[in-house]
C-alpha positions in Angstrom: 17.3 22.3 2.9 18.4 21.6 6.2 16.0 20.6 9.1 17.5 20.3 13.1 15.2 17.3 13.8 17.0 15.3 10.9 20.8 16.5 12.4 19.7 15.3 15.9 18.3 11.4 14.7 21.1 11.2 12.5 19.5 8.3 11.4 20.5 5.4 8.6 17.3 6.6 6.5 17.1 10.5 6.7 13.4 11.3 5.8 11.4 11.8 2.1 8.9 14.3 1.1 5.6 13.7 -1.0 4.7 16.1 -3.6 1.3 16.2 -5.4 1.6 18.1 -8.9 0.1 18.5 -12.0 3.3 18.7 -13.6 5.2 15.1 -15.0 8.5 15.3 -13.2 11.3 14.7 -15.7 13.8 13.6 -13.2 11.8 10.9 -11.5 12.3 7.4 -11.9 8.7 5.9 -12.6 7.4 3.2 -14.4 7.4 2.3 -18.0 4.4 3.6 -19.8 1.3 1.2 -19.4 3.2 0.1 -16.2 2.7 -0.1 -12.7 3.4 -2.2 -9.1 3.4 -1.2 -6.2 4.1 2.2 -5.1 6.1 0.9 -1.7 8.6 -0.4 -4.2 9.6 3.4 -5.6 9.2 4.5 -2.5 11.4 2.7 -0.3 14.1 3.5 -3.3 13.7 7.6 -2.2 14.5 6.2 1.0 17.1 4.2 0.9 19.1 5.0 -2.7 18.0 8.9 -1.9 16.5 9.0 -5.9 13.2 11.1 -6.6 10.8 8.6 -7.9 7.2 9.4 -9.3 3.4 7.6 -9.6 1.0 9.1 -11.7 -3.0 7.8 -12.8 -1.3 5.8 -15.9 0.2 3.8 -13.4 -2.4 2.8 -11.4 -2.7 -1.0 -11.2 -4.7 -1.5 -8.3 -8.1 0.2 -6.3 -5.1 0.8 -3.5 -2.7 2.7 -5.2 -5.7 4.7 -6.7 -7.1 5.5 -3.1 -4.0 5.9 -1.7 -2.5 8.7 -3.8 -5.4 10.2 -4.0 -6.7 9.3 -7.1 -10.7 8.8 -6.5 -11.8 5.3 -4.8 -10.1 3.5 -7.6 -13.4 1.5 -8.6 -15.2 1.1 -11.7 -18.2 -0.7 -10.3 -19.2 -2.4 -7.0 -18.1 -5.8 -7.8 -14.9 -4.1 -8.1 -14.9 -2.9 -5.0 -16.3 -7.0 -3.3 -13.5 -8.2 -5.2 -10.9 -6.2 -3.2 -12.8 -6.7 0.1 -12.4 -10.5 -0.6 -8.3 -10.6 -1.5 -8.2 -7.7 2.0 -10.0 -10.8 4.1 -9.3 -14.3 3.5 -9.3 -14.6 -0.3 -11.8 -17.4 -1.3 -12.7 -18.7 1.6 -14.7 -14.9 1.8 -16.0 -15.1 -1.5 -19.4 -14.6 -2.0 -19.1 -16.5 -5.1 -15.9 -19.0 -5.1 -16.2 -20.1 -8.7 -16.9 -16.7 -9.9 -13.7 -15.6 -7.5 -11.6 -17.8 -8.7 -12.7 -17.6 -12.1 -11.3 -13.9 -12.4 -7.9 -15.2 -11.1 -7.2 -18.0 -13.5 -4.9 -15.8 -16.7 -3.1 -13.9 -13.7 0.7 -15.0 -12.9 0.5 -18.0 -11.0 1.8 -16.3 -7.8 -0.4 -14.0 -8.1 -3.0 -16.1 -8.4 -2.2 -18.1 -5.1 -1.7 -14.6 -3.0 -5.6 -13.7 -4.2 -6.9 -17.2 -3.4 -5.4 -16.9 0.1 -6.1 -13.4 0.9 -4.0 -10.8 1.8 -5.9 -11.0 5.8 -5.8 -7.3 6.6 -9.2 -8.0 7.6 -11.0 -10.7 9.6 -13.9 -11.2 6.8 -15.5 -10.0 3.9 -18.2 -8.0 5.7 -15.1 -5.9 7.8 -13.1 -5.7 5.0 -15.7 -4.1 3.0 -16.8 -1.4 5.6 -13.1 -0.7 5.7 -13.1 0.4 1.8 -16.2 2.0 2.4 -15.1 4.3 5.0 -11.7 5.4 3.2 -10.7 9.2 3.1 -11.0 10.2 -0.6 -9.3 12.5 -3.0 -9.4 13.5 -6.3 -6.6 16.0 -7.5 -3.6 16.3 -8.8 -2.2 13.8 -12.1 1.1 12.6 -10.1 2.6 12.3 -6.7 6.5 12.5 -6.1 8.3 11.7 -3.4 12.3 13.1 -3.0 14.5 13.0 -0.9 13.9 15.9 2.2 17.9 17.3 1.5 16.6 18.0 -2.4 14.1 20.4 -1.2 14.1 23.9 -2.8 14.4 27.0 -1.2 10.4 28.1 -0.5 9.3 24.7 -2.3 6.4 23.2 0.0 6.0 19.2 0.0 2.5 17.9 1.4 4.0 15.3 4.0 7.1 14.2 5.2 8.0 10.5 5.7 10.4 9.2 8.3 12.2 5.9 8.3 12.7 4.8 12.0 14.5 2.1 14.3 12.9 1.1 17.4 15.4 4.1 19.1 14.5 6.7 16.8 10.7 6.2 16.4 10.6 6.4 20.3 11.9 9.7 20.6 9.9 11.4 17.5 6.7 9.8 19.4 8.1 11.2 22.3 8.5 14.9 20.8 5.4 14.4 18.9 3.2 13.7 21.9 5.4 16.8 24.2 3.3 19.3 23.2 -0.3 17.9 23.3 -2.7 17.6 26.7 -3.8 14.5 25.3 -2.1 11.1 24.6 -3.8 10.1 21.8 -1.0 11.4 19.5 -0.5 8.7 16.4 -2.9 6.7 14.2 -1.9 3.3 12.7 -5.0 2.9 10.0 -6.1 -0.7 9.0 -4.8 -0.1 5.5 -1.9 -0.4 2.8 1.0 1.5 3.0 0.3 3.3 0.4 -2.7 4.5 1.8 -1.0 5.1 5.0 1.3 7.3 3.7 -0.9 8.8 1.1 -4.7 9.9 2.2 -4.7 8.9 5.2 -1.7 11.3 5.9 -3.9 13.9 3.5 -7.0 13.1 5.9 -4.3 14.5 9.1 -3.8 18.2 6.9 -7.4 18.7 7.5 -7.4 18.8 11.7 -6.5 21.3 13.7 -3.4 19.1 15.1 -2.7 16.8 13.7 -1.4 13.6 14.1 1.7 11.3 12.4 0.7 8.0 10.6 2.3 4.5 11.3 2.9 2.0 8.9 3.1 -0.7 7.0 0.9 -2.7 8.9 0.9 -4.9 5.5 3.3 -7.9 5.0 2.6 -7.0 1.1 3.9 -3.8 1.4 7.3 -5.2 3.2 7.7 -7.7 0.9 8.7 -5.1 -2.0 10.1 -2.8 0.4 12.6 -5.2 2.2 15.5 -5.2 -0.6 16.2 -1.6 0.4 14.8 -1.3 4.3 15.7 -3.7 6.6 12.5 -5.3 8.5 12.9 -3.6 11.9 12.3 -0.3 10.8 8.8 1.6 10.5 7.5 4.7 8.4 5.9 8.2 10.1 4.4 10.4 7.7 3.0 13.4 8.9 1.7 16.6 6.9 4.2 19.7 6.7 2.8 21.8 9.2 3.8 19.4 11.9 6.9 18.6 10.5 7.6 21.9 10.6 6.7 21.8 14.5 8.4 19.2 15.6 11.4 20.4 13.6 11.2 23.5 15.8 10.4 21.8 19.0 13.1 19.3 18.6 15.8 22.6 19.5 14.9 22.1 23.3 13.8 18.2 23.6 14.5 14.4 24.3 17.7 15.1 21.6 19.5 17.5 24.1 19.6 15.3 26.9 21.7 12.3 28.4 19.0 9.9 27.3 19.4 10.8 23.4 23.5 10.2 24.1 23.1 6.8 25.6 20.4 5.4 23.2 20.6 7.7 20.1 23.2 7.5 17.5 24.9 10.2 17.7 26.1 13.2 16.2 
């Protein structure tokens, strides 16, 4: 399918679609059985290599991914859930329990290990982190998410979000269209989260308003560091459900892109 908004970025990374289904997708790449990583990895590979890549609940490795997909709060108990608030903060030195920390890290790869005992720092401490996980949007449906290319849509086939891949330039004039039509500048989230939950429920949480509003990310340095092989480190994502794809798409016919701005710091057509 061909969308106007994607013809007038002309961008290096045109943008992806995410598809929940209950249906195994035969042509995705995914991980080996009994495998995961991190999603950011697959995904950055629809972006950049254009290839329809897949995640489903067998490859859940982490509380993240789980949340993020939309996959339940990814938790089998609370100490599950203190353990993740203390690698979001400052690793051990927001333990409650160092030795009992440090204790669960000691048969995991050593780099691994030393990421957990610093702490990923999303959050300032513990007690932040925590509310943060708390306060997560939550959903439970579907057995696998895909994410393809936009081009690869179907005739009539309807994706859940879209996902843009922007330069400075570009992200500029899709918050520009984005905030044209709204009496109110407060026009784009950027949650305190992974960029898989970015992307994923808190994109889901956006379908539920009445407008509204495109997502930001990563905000995480983990997230970059498996994306980075395929997207240069300048550029940022902007998901946003359909609906306002679909909307900007439309206003983007009689916007920023047809004027003499667009031709001195766009790319061209």
């Amino acid at each position: 399918m061909q969308f106007n908004i994607v013809k007038e970025l002309n961008g290096e990374f045109d943008p992806i679609v995410l598809i929940k289904t209950d249906e195994k997708p035969a042509d995705a790449t995914m991980p080996k059985p009994g495998r995961g990583g991190c999603v950011m990895a697959f995904v950055s590979q629809t972006i950049a290599k254009r290839k329809v890549t897949a995640f489903g609940r067998e490859n859940i490795t982490c509380g993240g991914i789980a949340t993020g997909m939309g996959w339940g709060d990814g938790f089998n108990s609370p100490e599950d859930m203190e353990f993740q608030a203390t690698f979001l903060s400052l690793g051990q030195d927001s333990a409650k329990n160092k030795d009992e920390y440090l204790k669960k890290l000691e048969n995991r790869p050593k780099n691994v290990a030393e990421m957990f005992r610093e702490g990923e720092r999303i959050y300032c401490d513990f007690d932040t982190a925590l509310a943060h996980i708390k306060n997560r949007p939550i959903y439970d449906d579907k057995e696998y998410v895909v994410f393809k290319p936009i081009e690869m849509l179907s005739e009539g086939e309807i994706p859940d979000s879209v996902i843009f891949t922007l330069d400075a330039m570009e992200l500029s004039a899709v918050l520009q269209l984005n905030g044209s039509f709204r009496s109110e500048n407060a026009s784009v989230i950027t949650p305190q989260a992974s960029a898989c939950q970015a992307i994923g429920s808190f994109t889901f949480q956006q379908q539920e308003e009445e407008i509204p509003s495109p997502v930001l990310s990563p905000l995480d340095f983990a997230a970059r560091r498996h994306m980075k092989h395929f997207i240069p480190n300048e550029y940022m994502c902007l998901s946003m459900p359909w609906e306002l794809f679909l909307k900007l798409d439309e206003l983007s016919k009689n916007s920023v892109f047809q004027t003499d701005f667009w031709k001195e710091f766009g790319n061209g057509v």
